[in-house]
Backbone as ProteinMPNN parsed JSONL, in Angstrom:
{"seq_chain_A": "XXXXXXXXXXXXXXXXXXXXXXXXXXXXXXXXXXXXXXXXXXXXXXXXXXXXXXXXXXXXXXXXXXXXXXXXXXXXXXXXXXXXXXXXXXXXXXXXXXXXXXXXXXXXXXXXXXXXXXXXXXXXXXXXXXXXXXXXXXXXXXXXXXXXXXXXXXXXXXXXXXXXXXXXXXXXXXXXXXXXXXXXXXXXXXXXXXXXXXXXXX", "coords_chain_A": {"N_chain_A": [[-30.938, -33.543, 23.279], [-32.897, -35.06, 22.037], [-34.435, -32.804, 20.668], [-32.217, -31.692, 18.693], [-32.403, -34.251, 17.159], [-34.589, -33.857, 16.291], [-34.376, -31.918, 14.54], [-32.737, -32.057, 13.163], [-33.707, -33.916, 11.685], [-35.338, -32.686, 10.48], [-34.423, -30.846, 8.539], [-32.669, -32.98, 6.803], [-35.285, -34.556, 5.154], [-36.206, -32.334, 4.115], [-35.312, -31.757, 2.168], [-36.077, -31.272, -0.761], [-36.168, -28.418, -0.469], [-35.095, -25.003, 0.23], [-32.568, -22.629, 0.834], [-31.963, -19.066, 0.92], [-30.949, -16.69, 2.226], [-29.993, -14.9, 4.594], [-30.627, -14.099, 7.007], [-32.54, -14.144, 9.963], [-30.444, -15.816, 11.19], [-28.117, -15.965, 12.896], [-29.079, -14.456, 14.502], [-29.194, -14.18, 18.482], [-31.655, -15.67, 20.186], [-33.708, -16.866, 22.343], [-32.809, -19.771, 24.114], [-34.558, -22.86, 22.757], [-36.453, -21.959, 21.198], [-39.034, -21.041, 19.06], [-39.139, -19.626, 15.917], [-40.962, -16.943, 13.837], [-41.019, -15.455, 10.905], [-41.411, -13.048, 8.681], [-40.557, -12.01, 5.619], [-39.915, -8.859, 3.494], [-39.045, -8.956, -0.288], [-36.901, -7.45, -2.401], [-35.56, -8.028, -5.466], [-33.322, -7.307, -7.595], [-31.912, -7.964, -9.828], [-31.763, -10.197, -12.821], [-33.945, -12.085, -12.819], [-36.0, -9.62, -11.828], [-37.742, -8.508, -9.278], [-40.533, -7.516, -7.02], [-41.653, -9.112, -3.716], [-42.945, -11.603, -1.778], [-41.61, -13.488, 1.676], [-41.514, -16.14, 3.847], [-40.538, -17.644, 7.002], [-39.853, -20.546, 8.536], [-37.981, -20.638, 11.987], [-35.738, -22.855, 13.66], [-34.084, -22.925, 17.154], [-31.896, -24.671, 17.826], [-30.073, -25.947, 18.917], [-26.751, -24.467, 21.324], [-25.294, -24.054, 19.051], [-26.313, -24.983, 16.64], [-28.988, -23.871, 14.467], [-31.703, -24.457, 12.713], [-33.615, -23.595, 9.693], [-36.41, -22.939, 7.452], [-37.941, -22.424, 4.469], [-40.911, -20.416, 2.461], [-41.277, -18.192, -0.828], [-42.245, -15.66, -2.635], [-42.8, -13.645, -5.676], [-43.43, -11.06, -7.907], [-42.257, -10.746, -10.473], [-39.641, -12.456, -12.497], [-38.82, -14.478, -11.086], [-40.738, -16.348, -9.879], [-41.235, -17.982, -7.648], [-39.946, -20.268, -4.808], [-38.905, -22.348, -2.408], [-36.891, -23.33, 0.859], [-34.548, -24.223, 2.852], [-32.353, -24.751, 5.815], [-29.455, -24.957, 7.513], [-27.276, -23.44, 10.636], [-24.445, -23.843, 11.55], [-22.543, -23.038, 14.243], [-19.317, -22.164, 14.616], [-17.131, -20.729, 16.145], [-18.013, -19.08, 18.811], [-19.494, -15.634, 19.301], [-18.29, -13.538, 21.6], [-16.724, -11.559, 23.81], [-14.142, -9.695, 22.254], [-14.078, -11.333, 19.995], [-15.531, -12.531, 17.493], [-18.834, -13.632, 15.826], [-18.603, -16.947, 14.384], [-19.742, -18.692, 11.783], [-21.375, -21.076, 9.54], [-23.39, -21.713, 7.312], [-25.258, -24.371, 5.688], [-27.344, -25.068, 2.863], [-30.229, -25.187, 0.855], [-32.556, -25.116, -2.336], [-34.939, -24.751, -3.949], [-36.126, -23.225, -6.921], [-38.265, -21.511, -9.225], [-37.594, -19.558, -12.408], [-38.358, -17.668, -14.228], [-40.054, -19.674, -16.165], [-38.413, -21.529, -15.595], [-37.233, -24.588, -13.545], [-34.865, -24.705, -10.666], [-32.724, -26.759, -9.076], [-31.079, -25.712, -5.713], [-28.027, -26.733, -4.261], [-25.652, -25.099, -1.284], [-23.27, -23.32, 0.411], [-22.416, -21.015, 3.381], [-20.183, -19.083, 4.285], [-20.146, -17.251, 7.449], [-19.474, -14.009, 9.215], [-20.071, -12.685, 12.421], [-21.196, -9.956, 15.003], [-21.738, -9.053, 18.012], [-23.16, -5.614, 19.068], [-23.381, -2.42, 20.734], [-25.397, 0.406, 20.147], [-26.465, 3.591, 20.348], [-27.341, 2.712, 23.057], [-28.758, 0.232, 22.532], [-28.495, -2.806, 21.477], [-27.332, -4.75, 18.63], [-26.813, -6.907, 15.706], [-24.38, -7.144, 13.7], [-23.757, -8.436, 11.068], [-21.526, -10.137, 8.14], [-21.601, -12.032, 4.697], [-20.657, -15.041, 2.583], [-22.543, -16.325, 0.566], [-21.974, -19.396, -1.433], [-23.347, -21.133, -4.157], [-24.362, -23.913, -6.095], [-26.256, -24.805, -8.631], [-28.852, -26.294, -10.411], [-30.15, -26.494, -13.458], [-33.244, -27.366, -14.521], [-34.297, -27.97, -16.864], [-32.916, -28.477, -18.907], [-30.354, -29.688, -17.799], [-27.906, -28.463, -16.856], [-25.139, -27.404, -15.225], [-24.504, -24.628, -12.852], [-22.467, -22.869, -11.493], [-22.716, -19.937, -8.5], [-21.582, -16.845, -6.756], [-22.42, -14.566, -3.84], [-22.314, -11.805, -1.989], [-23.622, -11.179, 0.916], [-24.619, -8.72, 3.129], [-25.568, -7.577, 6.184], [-28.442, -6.555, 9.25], [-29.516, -7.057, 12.855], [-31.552, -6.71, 14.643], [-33.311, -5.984, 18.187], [-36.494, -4.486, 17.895], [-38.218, -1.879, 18.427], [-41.699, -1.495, 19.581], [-44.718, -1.038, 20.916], [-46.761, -2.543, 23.162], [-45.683, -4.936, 21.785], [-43.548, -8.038, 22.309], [-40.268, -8.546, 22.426], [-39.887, -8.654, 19.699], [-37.826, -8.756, 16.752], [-36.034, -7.22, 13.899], [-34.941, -6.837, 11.118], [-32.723, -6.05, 8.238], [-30.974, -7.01, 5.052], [-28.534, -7.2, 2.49], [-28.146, -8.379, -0.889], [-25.241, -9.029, -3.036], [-24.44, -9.211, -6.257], [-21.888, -10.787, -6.965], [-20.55, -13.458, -8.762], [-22.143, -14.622, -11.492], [-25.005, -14.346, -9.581], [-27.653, -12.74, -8.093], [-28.935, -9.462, -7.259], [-30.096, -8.075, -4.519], [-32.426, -6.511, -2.035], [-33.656, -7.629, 1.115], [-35.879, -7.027, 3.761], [-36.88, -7.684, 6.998], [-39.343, -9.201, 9.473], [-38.903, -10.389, 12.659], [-41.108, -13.124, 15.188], [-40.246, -14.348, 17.999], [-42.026, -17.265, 19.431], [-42.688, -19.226, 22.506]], "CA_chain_A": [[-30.599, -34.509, 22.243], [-33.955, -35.044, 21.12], [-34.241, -31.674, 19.463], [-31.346, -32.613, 18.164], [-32.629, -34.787, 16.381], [-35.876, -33.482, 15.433], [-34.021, -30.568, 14.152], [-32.028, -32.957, 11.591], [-34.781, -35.111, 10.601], [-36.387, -31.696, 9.609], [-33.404, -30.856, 7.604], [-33.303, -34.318, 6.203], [-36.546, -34.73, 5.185], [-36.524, -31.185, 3.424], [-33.999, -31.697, 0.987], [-36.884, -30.28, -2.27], [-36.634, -27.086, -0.458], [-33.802, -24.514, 0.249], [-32.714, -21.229, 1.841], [-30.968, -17.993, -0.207], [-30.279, -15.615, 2.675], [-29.096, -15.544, 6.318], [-31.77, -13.893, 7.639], [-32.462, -14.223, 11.516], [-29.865, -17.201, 11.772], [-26.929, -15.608, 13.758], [-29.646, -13.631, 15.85], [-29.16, -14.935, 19.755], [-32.781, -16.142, 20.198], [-33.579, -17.831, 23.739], [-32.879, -21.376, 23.661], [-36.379, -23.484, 22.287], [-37.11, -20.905, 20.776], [-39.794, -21.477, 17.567], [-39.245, -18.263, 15.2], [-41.903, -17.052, 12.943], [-40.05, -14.589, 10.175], [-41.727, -12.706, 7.52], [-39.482, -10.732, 5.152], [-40.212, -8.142, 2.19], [-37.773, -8.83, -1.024], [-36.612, -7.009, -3.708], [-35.054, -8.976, -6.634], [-32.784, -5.757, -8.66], [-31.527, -8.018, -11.643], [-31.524, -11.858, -13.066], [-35.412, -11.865, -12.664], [-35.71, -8.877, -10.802], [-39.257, -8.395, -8.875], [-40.661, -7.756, -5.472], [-42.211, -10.089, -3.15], [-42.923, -11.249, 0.134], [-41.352, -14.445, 2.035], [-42.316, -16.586, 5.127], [-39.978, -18.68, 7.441], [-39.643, -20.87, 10.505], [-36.553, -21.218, 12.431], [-35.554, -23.472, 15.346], [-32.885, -22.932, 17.574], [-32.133, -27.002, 18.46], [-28.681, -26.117, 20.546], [-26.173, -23.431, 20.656], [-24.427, -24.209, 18.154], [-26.921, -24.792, 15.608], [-30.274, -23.449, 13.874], [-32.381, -24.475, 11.253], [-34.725, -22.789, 9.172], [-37.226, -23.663, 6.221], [-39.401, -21.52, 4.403], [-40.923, -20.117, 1.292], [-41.369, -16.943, -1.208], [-43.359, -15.313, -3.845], [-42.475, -12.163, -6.431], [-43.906, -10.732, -9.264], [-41.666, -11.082, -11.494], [-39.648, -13.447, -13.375], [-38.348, -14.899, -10.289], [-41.742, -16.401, -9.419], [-41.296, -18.843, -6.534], [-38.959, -20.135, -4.398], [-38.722, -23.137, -1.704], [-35.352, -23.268, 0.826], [-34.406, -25.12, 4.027], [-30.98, -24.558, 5.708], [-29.035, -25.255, 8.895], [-26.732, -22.784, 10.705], [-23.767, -24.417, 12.493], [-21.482, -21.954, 15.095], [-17.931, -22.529, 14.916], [-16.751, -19.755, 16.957], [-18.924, -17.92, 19.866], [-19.196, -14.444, 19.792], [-17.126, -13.867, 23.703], [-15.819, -10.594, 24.451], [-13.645, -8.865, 21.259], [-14.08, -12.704, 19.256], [-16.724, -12.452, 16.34], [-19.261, -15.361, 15.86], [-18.047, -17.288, 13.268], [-20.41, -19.769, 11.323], [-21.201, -22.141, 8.514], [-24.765, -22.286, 7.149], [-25.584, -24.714, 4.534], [-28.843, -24.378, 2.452], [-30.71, -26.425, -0.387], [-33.312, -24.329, -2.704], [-35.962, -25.066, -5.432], [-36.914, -22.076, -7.693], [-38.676, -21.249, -10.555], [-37.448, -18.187, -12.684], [-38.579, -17.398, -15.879], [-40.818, -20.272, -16.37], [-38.059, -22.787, -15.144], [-37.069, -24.823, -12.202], [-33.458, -24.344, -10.529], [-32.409, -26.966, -7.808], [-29.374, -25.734, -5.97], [-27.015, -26.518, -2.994], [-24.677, -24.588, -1.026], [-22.894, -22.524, 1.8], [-22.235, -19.559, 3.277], [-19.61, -18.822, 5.58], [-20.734, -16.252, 7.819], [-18.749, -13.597, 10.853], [-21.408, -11.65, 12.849], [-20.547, -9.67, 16.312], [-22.868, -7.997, 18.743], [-22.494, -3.982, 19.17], [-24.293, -1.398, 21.058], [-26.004, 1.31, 18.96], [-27.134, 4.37, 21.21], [-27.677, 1.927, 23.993], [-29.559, -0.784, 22.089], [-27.917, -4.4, 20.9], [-27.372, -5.135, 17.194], [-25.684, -8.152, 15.02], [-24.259, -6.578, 11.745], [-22.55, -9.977, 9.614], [-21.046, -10.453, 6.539], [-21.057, -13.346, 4.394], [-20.429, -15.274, 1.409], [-23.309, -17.573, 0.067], [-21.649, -19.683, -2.402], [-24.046, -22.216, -4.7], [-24.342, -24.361, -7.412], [-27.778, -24.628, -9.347], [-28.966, -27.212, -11.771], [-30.764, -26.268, -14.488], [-33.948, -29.129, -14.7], [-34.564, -28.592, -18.212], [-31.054, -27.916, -19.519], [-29.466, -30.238, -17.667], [-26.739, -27.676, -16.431], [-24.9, -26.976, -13.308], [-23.923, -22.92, -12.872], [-22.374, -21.914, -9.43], [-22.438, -18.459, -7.92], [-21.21, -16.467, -5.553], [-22.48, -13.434, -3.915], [-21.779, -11.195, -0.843], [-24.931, -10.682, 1.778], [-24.107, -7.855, 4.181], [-27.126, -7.502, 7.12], [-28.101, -6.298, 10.11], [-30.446, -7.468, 13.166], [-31.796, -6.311, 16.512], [-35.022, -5.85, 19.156], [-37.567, -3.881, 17.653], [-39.269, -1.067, 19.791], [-42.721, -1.622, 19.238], [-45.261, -0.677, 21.67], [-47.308, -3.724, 23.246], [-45.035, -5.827, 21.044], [-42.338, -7.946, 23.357], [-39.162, -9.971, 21.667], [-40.045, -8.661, 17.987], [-36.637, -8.537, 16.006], [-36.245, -6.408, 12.596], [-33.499, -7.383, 10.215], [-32.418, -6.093, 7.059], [-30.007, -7.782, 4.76], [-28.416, -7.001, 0.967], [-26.825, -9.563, -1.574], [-24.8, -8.208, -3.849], [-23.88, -10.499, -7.117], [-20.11, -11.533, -7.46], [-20.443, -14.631, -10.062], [-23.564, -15.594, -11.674], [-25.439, -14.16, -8.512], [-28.459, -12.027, -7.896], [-28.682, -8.484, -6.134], [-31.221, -8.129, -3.438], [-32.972, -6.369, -0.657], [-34.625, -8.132, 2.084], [-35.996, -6.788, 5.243], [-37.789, -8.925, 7.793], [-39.655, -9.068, 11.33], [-39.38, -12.42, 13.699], [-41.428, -12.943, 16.333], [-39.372, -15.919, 18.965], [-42.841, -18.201, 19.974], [-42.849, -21.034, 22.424]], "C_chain_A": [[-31.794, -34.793, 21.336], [-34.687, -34.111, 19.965], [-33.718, -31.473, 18.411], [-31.641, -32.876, 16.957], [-33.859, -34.79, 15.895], [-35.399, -32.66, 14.365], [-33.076, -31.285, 12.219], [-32.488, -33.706, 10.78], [-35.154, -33.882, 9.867], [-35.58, -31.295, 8.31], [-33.218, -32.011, 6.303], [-34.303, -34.538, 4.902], [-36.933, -33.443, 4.22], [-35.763, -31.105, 2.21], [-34.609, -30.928, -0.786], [-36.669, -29.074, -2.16], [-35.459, -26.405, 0.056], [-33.792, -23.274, 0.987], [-31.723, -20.543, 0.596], [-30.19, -17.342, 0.319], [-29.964, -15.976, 3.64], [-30.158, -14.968, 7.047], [-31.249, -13.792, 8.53], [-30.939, -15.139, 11.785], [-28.592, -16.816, 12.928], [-27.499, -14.423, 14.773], [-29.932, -14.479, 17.181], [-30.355, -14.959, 19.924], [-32.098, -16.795, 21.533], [-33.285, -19.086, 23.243], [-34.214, -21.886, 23.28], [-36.505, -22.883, 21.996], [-37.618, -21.23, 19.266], [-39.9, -19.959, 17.063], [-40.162, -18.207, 14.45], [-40.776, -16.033, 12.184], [-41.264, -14.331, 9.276], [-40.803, -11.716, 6.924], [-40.174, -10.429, 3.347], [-38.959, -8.39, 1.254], [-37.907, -8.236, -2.408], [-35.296, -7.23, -4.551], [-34.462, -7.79, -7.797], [-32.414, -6.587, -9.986], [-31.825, -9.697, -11.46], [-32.786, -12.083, -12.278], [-35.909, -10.688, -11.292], [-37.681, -8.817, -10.703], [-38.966, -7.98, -7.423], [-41.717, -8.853, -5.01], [-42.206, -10.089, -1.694], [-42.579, -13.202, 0.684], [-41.834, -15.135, 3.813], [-41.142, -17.786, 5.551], [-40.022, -19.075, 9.035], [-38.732, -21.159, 10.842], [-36.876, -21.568, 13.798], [-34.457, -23.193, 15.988], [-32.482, -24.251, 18.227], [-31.338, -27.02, 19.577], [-27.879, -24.24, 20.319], [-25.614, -22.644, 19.97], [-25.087, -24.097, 16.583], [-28.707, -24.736, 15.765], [-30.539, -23.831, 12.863], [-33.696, -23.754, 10.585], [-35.441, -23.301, 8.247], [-38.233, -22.187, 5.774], [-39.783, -21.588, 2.678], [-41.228, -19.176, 0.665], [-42.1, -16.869, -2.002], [-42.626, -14.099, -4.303], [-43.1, -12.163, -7.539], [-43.503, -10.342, -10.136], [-41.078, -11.774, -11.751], [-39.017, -14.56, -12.625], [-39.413, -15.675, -9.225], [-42.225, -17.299, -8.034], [-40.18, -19.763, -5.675], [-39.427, -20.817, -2.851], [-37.786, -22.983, -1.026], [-36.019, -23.973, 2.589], [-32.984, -25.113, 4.108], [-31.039, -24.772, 6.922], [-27.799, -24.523, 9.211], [-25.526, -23.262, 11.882], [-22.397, -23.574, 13.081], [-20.27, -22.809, 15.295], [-16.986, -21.921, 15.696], [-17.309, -19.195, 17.641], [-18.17, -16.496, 19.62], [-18.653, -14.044, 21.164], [-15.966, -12.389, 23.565], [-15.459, -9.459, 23.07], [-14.127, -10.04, 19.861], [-15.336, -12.414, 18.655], [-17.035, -13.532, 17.028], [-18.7, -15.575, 14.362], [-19.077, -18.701, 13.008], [-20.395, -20.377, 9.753], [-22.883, -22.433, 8.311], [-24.657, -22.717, 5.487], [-27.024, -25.268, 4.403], [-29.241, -25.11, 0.998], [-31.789, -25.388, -0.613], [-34.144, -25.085, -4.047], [-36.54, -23.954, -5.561], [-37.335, -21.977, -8.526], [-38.344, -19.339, -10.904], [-37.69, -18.744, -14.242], [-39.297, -18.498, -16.581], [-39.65, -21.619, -16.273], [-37.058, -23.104, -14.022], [-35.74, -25.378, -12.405], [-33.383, -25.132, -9.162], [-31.068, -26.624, -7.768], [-29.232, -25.962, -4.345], [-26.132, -25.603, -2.643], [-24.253, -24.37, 0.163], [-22.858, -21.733, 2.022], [-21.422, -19.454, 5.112], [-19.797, -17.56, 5.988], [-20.188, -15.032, 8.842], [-19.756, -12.449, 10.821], [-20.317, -11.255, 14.466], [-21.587, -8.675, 16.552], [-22.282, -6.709, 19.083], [-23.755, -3.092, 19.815], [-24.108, -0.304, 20.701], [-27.046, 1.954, 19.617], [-28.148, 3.639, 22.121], [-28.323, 0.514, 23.927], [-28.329, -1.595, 21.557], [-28.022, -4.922, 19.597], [-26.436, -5.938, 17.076], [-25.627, -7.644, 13.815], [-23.525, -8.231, 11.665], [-22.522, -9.208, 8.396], [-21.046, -11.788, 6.347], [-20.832, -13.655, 3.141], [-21.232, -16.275, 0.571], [-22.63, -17.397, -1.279], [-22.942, -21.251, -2.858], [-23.435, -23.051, -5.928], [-25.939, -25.014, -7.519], [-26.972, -26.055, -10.276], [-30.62, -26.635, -12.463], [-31.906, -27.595, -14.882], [-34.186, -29.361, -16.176], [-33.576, -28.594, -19.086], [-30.279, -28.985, -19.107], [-28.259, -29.666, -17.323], [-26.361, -27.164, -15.594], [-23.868, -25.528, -13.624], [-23.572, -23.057, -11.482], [-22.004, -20.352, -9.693], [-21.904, -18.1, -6.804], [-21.733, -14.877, -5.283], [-21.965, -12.77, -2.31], [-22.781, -10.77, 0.113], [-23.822, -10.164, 2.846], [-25.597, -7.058, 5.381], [-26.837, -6.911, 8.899], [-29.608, -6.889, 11.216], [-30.633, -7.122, 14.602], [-33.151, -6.111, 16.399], [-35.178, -4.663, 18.039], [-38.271, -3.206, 18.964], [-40.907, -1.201, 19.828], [-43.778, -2.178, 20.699], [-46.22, -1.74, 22.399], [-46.557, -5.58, 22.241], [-43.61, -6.964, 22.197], [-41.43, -8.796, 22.609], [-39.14, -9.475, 20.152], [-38.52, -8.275, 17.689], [-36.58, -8.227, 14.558], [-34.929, -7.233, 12.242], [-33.546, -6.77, 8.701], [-31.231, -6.48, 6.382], [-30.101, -7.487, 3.411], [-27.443, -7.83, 0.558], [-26.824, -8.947, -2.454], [-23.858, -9.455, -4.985], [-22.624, -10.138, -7.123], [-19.689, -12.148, -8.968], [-21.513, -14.557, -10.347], [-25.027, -15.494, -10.28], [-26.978, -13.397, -8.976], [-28.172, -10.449, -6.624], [-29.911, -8.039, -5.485], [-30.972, -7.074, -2.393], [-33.844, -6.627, 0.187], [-34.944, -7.445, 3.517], [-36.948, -7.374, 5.951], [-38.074, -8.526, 9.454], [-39.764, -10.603, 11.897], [-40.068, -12.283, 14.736], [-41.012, -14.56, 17.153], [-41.438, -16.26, 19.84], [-42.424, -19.064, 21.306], [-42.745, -22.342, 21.961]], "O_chain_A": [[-31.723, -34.771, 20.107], [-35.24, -34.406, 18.905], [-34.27, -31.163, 17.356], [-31.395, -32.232, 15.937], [-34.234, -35.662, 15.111], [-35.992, -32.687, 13.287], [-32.969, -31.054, 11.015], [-32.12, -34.121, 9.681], [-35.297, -33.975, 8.648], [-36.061, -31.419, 7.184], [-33.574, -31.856, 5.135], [-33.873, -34.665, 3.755], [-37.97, -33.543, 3.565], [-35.817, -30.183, 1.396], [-33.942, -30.342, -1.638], [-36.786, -28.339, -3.141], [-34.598, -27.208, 0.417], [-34.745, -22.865, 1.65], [-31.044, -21.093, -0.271], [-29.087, -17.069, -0.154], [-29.634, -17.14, 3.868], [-30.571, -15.736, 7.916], [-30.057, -13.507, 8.64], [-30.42, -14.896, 12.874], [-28.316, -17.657, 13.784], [-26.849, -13.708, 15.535], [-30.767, -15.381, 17.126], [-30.623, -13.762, 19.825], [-30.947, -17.105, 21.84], [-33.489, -19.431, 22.079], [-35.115, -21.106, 23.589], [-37.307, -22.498, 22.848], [-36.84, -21.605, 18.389], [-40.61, -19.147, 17.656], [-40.553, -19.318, 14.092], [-39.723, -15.802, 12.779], [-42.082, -15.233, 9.09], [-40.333, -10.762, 7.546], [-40.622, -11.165, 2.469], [-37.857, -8.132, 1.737], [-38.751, -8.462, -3.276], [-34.211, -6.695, -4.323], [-35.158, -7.466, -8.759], [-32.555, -6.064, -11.091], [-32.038, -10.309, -10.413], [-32.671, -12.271, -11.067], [-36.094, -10.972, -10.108], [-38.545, -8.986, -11.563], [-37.916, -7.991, -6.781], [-42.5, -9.39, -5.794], [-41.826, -9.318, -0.813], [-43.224, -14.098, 0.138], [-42.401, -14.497, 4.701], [-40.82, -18.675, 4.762], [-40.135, -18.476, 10.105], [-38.213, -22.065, 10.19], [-37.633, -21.126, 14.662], [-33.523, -23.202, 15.187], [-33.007, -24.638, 19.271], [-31.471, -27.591, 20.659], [-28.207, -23.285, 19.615], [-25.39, -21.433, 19.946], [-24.65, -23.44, 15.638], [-29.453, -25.221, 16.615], [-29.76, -23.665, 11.925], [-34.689, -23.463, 11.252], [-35.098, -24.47, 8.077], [-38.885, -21.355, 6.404], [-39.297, -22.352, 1.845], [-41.843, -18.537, 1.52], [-42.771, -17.855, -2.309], [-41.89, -13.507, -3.514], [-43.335, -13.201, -8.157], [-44.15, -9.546, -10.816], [-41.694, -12.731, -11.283], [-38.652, -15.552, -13.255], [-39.171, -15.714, -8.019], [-43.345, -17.266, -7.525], [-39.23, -19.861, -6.452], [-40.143, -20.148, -2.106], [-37.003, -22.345, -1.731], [-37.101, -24.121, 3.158], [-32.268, -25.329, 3.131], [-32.081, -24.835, 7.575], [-26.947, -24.675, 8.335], [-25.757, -23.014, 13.066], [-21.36, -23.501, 12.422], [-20.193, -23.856, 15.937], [-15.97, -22.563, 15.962], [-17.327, -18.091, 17.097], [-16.977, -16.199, 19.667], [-18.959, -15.006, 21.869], [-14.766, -12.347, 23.293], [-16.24, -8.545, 22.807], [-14.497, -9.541, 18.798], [-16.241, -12.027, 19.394], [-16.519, -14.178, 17.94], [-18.445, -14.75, 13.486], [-19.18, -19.597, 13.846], [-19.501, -20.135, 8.943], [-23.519, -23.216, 9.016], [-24.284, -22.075, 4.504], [-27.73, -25.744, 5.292], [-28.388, -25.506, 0.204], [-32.161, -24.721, 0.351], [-33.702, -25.869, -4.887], [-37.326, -23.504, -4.727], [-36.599, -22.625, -9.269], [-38.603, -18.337, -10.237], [-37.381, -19.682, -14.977], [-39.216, -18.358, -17.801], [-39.961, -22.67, -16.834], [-36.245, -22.293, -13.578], [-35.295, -26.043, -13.341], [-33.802, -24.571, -8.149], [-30.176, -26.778, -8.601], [-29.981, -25.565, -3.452], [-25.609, -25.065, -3.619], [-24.693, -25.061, 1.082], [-23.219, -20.979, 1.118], [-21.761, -19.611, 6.285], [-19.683, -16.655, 5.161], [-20.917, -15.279, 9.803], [-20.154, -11.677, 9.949], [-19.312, -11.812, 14.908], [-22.128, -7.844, 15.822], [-21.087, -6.612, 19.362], [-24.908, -3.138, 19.385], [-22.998, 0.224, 20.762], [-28.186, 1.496, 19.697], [-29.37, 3.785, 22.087], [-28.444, -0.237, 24.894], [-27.279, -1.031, 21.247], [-28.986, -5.675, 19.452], [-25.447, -6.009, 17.805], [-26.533, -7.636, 12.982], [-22.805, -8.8, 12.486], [-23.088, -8.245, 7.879], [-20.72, -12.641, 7.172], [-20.761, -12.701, 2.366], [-20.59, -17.062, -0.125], [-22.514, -16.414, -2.011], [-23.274, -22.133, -2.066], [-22.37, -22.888, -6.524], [-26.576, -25.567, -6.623], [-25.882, -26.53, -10.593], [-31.746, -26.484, -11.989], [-31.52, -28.626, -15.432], [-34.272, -30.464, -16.715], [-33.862, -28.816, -20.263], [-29.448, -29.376, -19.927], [-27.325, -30.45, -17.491], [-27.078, -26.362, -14.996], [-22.874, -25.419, -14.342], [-24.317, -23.316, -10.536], [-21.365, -19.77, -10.57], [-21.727, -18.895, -5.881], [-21.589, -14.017, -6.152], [-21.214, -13.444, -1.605], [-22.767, -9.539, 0.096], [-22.784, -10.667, 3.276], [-26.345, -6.122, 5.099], [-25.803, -6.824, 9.561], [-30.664, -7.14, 10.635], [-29.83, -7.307, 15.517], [-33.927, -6.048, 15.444], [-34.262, -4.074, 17.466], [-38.687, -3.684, 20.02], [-41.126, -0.42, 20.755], [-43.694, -3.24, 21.315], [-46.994, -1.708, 21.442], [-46.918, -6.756, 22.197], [-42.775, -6.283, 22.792], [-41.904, -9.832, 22.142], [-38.291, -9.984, 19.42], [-38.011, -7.446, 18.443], [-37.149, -9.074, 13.87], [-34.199, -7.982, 12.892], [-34.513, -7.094, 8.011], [-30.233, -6.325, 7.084], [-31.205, -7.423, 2.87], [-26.366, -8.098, 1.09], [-27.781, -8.326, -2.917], [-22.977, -10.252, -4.663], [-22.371, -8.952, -7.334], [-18.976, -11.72, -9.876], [-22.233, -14.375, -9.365], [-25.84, -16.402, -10.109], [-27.375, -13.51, -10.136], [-27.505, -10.403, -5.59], [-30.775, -7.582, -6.233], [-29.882, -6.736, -1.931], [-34.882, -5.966, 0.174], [-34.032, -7.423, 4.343], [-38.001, -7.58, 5.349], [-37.422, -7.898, 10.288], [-40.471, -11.571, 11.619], [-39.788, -11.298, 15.418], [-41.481, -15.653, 16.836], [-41.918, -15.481, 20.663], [-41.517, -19.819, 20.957], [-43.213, -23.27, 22.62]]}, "name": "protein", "num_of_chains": 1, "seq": "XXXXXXXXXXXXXXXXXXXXXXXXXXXXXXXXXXXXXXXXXXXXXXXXXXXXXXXXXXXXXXXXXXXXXXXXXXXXXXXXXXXXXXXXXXXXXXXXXXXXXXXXXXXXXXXXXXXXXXXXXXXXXXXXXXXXXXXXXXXXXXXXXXXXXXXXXXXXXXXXXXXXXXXXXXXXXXXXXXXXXXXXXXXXXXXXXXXXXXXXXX"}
């Protein structure tokens, strides 16, 4: 319970800052488990650049995860705040997907101006073995809405992130988890490729 509620103050308490992708969040992590994440991104249109991002996720219960982090690119897409929480509505169990609900708050700067936005992203992931090894492919649907700070104008989007996530082999390495993940614009979106390594802490 107390996690709990650390886990929601952090949420809370973060509300300047936001999340874009899904990342780790529907990867089974031990319980307590403190994630580190770094992920490489490439930004294809609507300030397209590459960059490199940094996040921490908690796992609080089994139901839900939160994350926080932040990015960089070199191009017109220049920075980028986010903080999100990932709440399981369905266990993965046998043939049964997981079925979730992560919603996500963001502050960006593109093109020399700053974009707060809210949203969701309903999510179905399912574990599969892949020449003996354990992977989580998902799909999902992050939907937003942006405000424009100097405009004064609220845009929503929608796009389609399609990802995948499992152990890492890596030699003296123990727990490391790879992930790659692509959003593909719909509405008013962006199209991306992210790929990322977590390492589950203490």
């Amino acid at each position: 319970m107390k996690k709990l509620l650390i886990g929601l103050a952090t949420f809370s308490l973060s509300l300047s800052a936001m999340a874009s992708t899904i990342g780790v969040s529907n990867h089974p992590f031990s319980m307590n488990k403190h994630i580190i994440s770094t992920e490489y991104n490439n930004y294809m249109n609507d300030g397209s650049g590459m960059g490199l991002s940094a996040k921490y996720m908690q796992r609080v219960s089994d139901q839900l995860n939160v994350d926080a982090g932040f990015g960089f690119t070199d191009g017109e897409r220049a920075s980028r705040m986010f903080v999100g929480a990932d709440m399981q509505l369905i266990p993965d169990y046998g043939r049964q997907p997981r079925v979730s609900l992560k919603g996500f708050l963001e502050r960006e700067s593109t093109d020399g101006e700053r974009f707060n936005s809210f949203g969701f992203a309903p999510t179905v992931s399912k574990g599969f073995a892949f020449w003996g090894k354990e992977a989580f492919p998902f799909v999902s649907l992050p939907m937003k809405v942006s405000l424009n700070e100097s405009e004064k104008i609220y845009e929503s989007s929608t796009a389609l992130a399609l990802g995948i996530s499992g152990r890492l082999n890596v030699a003296g390495i123990k727990n490391l988890v790879g992930n790659i993940e692509t959003n593909i614009s719909l509405r008013n979106s962006y199209s991306a490729l992210m790929m990322g390594v977590s390492v589950p802490i203490e």
